[in-house]
BADREN-158854 format. One record per residue (C-alpha): chain; z, x, y; residue number from 1. Coordinates in pm, whole numbers. Each point is the difference from the previous one (the first is absolute). Layout:
# residues N
   kette        w        u        v    nr
       A        Z        X        Y   NUM
...
***
This chain:
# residues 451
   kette        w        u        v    nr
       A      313     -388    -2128     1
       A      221      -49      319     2
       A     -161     -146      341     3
       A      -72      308      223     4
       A      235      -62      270     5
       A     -227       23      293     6
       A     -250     -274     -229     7
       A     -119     -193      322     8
       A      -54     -349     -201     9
       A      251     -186      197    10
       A     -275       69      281    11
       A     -316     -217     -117    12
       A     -330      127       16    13
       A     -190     -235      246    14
       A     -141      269      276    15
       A     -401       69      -85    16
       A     -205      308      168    17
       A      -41     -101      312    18
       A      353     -181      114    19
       A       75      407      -93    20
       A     -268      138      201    21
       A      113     -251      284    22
       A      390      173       -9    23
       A     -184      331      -42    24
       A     -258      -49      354    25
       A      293     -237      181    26
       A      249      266      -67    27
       A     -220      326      150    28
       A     -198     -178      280    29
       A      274      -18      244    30
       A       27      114      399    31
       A     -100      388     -156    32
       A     -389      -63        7    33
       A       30     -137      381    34
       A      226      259      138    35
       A      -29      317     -128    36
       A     -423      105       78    37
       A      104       76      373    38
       A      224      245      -92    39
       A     -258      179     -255    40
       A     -210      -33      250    41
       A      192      182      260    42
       A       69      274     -236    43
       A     -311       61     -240    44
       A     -295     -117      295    45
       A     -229      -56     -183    46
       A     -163     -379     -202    47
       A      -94      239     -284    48
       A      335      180      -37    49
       A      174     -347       10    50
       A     -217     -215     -199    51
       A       63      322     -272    52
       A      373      -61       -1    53
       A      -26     -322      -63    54
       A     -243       11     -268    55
       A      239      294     -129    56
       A      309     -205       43    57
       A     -209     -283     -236    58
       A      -53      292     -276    59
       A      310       46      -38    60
       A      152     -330       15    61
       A     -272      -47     -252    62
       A      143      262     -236    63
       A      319     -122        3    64
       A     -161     -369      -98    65
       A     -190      170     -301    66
       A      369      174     -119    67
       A      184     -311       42    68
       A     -232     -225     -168    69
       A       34      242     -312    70
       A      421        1       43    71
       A      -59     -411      107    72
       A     -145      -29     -320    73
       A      162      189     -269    74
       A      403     -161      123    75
       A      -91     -358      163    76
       A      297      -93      109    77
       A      179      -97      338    78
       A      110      301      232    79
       A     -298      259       48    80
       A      104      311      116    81
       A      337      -45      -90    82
       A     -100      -90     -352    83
       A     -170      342      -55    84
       A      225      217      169    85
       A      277     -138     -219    86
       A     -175       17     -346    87
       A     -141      366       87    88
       A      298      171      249    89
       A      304     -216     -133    90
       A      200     -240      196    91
       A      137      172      248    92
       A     -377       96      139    93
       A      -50     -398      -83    94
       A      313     -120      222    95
       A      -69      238      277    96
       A     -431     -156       29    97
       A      171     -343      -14    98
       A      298       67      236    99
       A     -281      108      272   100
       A     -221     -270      -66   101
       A      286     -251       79   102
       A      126      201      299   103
       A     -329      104      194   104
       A     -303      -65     -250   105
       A      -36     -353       32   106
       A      317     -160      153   107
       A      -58      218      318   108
       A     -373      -35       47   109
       A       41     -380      -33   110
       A      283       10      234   111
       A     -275      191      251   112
       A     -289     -235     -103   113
       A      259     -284      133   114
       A       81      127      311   115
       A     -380      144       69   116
       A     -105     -380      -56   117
       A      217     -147      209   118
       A      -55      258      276   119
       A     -373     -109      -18   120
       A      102     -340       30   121
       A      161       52      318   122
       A     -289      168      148   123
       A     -262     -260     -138   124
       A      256     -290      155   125
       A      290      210      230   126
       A      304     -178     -140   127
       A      233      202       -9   128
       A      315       89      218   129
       A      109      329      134   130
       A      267       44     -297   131
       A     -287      -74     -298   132
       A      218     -244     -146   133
       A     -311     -265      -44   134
       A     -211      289     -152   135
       A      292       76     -257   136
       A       28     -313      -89   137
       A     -400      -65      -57   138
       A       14      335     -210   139
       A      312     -162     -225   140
       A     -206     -327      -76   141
       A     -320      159      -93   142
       A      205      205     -210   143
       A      149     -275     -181   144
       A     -334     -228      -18   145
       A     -131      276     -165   146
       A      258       51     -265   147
       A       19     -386      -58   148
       A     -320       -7     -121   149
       A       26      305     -229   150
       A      350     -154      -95   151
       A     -190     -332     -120   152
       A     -205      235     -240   153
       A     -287      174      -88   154
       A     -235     -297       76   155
       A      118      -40      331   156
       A       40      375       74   157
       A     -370       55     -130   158
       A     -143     -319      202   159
       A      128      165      316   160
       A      -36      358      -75   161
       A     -396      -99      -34   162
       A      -27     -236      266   163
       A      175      268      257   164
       A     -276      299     -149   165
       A     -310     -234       13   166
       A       91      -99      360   167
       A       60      343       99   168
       A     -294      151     -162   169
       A     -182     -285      120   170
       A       92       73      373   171
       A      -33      376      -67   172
       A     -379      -63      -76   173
       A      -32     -268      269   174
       A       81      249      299   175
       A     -202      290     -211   176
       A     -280     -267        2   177
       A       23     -105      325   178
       A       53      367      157   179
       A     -322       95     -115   180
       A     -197     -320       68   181
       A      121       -8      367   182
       A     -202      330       46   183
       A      197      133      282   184
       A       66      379     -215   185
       A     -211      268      -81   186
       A      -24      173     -328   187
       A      -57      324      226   188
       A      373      -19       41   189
       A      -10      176     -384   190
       A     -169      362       96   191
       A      287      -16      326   192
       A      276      270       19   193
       A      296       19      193   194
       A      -33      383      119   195
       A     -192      277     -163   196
       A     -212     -101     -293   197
       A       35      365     -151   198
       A      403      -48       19   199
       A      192      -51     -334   200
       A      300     -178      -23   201
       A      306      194     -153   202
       A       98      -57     -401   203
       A      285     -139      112   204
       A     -117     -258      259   205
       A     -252     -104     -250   206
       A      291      -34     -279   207
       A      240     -181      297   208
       A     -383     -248       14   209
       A        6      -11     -385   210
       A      384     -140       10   211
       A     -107     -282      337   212
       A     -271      -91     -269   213
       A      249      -40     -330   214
       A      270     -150      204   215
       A     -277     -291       20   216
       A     -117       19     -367   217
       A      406       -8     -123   218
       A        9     -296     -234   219
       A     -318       44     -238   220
       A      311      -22     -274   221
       A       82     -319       89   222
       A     -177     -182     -323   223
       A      179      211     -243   224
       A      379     -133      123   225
       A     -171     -357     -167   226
       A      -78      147     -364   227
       A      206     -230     -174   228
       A     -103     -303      169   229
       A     -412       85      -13   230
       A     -220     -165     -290   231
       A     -148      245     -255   232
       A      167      249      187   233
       A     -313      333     -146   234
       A     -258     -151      149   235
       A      189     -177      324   236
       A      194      332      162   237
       A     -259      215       11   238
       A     -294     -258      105   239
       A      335      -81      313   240
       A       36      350       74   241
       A     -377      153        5   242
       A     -127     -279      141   243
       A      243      -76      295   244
       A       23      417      110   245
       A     -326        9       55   246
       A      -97     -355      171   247
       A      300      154      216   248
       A     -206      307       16   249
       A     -312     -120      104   250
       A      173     -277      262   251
       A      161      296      163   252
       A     -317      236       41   253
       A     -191     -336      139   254
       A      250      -44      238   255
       A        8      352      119   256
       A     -344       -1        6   257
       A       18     -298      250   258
       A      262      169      237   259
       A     -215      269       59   260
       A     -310     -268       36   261
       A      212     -158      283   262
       A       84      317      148   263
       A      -25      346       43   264
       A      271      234     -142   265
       A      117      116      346   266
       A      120     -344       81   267
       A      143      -50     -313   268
       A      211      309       51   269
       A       87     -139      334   270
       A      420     -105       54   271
       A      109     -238     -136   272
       A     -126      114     -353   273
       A      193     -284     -179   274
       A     -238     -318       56   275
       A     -327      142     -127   276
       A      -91     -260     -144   277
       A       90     -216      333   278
       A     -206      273      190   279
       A     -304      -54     -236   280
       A       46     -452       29   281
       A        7       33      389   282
       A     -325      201       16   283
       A     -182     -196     -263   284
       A       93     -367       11   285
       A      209      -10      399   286
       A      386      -57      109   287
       A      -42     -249     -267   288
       A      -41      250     -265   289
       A      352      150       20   290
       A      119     -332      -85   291
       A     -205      -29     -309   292
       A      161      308     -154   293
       A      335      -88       86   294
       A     -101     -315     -230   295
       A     -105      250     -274   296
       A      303      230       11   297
       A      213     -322      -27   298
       A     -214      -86     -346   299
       A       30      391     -109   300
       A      385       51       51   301
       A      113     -316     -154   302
       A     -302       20     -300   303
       A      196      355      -25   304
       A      343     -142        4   305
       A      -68     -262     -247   306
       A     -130      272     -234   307
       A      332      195       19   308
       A      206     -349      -26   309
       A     -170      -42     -336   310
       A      -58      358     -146   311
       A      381      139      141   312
       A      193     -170     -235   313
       A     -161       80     -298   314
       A      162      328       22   315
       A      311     -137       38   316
       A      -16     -249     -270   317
       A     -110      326     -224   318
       A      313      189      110   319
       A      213     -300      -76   320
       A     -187      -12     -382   321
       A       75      373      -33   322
       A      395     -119      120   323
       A      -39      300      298   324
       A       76     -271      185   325
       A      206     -346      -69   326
       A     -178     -270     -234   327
       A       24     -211      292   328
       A     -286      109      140   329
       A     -236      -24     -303   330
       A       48     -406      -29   331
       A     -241     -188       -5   332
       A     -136     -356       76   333
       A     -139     -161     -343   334
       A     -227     -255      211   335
       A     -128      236      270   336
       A       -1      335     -166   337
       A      181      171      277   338
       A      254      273       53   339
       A      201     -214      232   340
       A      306      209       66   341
       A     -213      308       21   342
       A     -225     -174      240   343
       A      302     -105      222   344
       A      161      322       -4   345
       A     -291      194      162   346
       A      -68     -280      249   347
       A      350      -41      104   348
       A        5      420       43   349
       A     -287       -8      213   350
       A      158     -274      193   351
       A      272      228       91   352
       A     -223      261      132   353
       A     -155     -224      202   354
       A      309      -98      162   355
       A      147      341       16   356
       A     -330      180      105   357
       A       63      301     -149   358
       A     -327      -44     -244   359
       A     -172      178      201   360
       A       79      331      -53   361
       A       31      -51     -403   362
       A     -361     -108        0   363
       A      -97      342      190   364
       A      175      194     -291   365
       A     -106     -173     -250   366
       A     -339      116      -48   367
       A       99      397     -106   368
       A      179     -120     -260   369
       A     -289     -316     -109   370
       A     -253      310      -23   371
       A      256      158     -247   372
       A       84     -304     -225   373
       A     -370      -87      -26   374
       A      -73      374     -117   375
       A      254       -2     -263   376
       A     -132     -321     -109   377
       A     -397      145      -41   378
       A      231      308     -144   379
       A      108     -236     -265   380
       A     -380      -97     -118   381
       A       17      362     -109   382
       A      339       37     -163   383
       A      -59     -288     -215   384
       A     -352       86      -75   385
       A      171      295     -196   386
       A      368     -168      -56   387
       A     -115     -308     -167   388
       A     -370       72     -124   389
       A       30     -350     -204   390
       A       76     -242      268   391
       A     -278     -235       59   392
       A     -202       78      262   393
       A     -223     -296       75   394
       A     -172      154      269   395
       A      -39      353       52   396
       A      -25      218      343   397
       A     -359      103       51   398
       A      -51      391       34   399
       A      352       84     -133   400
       A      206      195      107   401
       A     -177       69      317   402
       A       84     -329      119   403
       A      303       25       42   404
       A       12      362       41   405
       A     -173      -42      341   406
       A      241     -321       83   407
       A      319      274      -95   408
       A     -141      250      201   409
       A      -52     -211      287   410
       A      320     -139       44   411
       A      164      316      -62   412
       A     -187      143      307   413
       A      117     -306      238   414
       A      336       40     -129   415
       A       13      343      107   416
       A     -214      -42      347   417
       A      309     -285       88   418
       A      254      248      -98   419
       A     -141      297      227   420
       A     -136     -230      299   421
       A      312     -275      -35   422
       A      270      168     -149   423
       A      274     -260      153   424
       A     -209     -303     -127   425
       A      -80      111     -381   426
       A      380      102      -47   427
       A      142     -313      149   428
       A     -291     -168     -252   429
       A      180      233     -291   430
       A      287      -92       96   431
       A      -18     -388      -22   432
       A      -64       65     -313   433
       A      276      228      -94   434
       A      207     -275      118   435
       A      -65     -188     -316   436
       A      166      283     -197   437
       A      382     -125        4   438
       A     -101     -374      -69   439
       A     -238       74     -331   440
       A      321      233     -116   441
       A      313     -327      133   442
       A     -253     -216     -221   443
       A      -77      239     -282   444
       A      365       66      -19   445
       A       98     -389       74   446
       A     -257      -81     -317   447
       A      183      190     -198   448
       A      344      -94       44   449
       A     -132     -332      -56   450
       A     -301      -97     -189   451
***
């Protein structure tokens, strides 16, 4: 019997549970969870109402853990989403998840994460000059340290990916620890509103909360893009997946819960909404404070950058197995284990948007069209429940089909809230990835001609 083309051996198993669980909690705890309470806050106005959407937020990044870990399972190989959406929709559906990954999905967030470090560095040490040159050029080489080390292999891409996630855990829980232990908040703050207790917040304010609180759980996939480079890949995905969603989960309710400790939700509404968690340092810990999260959104963004440098081209290497893209790009290194080319590709695209700037308003699209390609993917738990009854299925989702019912459901009602409240923004997101239409058909066609 032939090799299944997208067989992953030529990537060697080497990453155990919690190296996954490391890309999985490096890749979601970025700047979301320290930016995005103030404007909940503002809107909803009440602890209750907000701690809810987060806890809600964790649900269903949790549901989408439980129907990956099933789909992680039953194909592990390299690619994730792109891997089930090709198997279950065809490749076209395949091309067009991979296309956006490379263009906004992970090139264009690490391009951000560059150029958000490197602005912190300038306020932490005011380098720069008036035409950012200096902070360009500090994005570029943390960039390129990062993909160095993923370049030298899964070793090396592991050792950091876990050093970067116990730091930043580790200084997550320090200013938690020390927030508290100061004693300068008061739990009262909880039972605070912002106007009248007896007011509730529209549907759609709470589902514009609910989006604020997934844009900061986005990346609870991030274990399954290593499949075919995890040991005994059954019992590995799913312990990476359950386990990381819902340390995430309970990280993020304990650090609301220390916001509104430090202050009440009438401050926290208060302009400027972004630095909440700033706002929260300052009262707690002194002018000292704000400096101390700076430090921590340093570790988050680049423990969230090295994720996507390590998990990105994994779906590229999978496209190049599947030839919907050249071979080039599925090479590997027989001493580190590494999709090289693939690896250099997507850094050396996100080096161009952070010279050209115009990331920026990819990475605002992009999330309409994540929400979809995530949905199909749960959607694919149930086609191939019924398509392909046989396939082993290591691990099974836990109160099937509701599951991923509720994840479907979900998305499809964010989907449609970003249509109706952002109509530019979700059709620009659409159309990114329309734009990969002519280049899967050139390619198909070019394949053909010569194969």
């Amino acid at each position: 019997m032939g090799r299944d083309q997208r067989d992953p051996s030529t990537l060697p198993r080497r990453i155990g549970w919690f190296t996954a669980a490391c890309v999985l909690v490096g890749n979601v705890v970025g700047s979301g969870i320290f930016t995005t309470t103030g404007f909940m806050a503002r809107d909803l106005g009440h602890p209750g109402l907000i701690l809810s959407i987060w806890l809600l937020g964790g649900l269903i990044a949790l549901a989408g853990a439980l129907s990956y870990s099933e789909l992680g399972t039953a194909l592990p190989m390299a690619g994730g989403e792109y891997l089930y959406l090709h198997r279950t929709y065809g490749p076209f559906i395949g091309f067009l998840s991979g296309w956006t990954s490379f263009t906004v999905g992970f090139s264009a967030a690490i391009a951000a994460g560059a150029m958000s470090v490197a602005a912190y560095l300038n306020q932490l040490f005011t380098l720069d000059d008036e035409r950012g040159v200096l902070s360009t050029f500090v994005a570029l080489v943390f960039l390129w340290s990062i993909t160095a080390c993923h370049l030298a292999g899964a070793e090396a891409g592991g050792f950091l990916q876990r050093t970067l996630t116990v730091l930043n855990m580790g200084a997550i829980m320090a200013l938690i620890a020390a927030g508290v232990m100061g004693d300068k908040g008061d739990w009262a703050h909880l039972h605070l509103h912002l106007s009248d207790p007896h007011a509730v917040p529209s549907i759609g304010v709470s589902i514009v909360s609910l989006i604020f609180a997934l844009y900061a759980y986005s990346g609870w996939n991030a274990a399954v893009y290593l499949a075919g480079e995890v040991r005994d890949p059954a019992r590995t995905i799913p312990l990476a997946l359950i386990s990381g969603t819902l340390f995430v989960t309970l990280l993020y309710l304990a650090l609301n819960a220390l916001y509104f400790y430090a202050l009440p939700v009438t401050d926290l509404a208060q302009p400027p909404l972004l630095p909440v968690a700033s706002k929260v340092a300052v009262a707690l810990l002194g002018v000292d404070g704000a400096q101390f999260v700076i430090v921590i959104l340093c570790f988050s963004i680049t423990g969230a950058m090295s994720a996507m440098v390590w998990a990105g081209p994994r779906v590229y290497y999978a496209m190049a197995k599947d030839r919907l893209i050249p071979s080039y790009f599925c090479r590997t290194s027989e001493a580190r284990g590494a999709p090289i080319q693939a690896t250099l590709l997507q850094s050396l695209w996100a080096s161009i948007l952070i010279l050209s700037g115009s990331f920026e308003q990819l990475l605002i699209y992009s999330g309409t069209v994540l929400t979809i390609f995530s949905a199909l993917a749960v959607g694919a738990l149930l086609i191939l429940r019924r398509r392909e009854p046989n396939l082993p299925r290591p691990y099974r989702t836990p109160l099937y089909p509701f599951v991923p019912v509720f994840f479907i459901l979900i998305s499809i009602m964010i989907v449609w809230n970003a249509l109706y409240e952002r109509p530019l923004e979700g059709l620009m997101g659409i159309a990114t990835v329309l734009a990969g239409t002519p280049l899967y058909f050139f390619w198909r066609r070019f394949t053909t001609i010569h194969p």
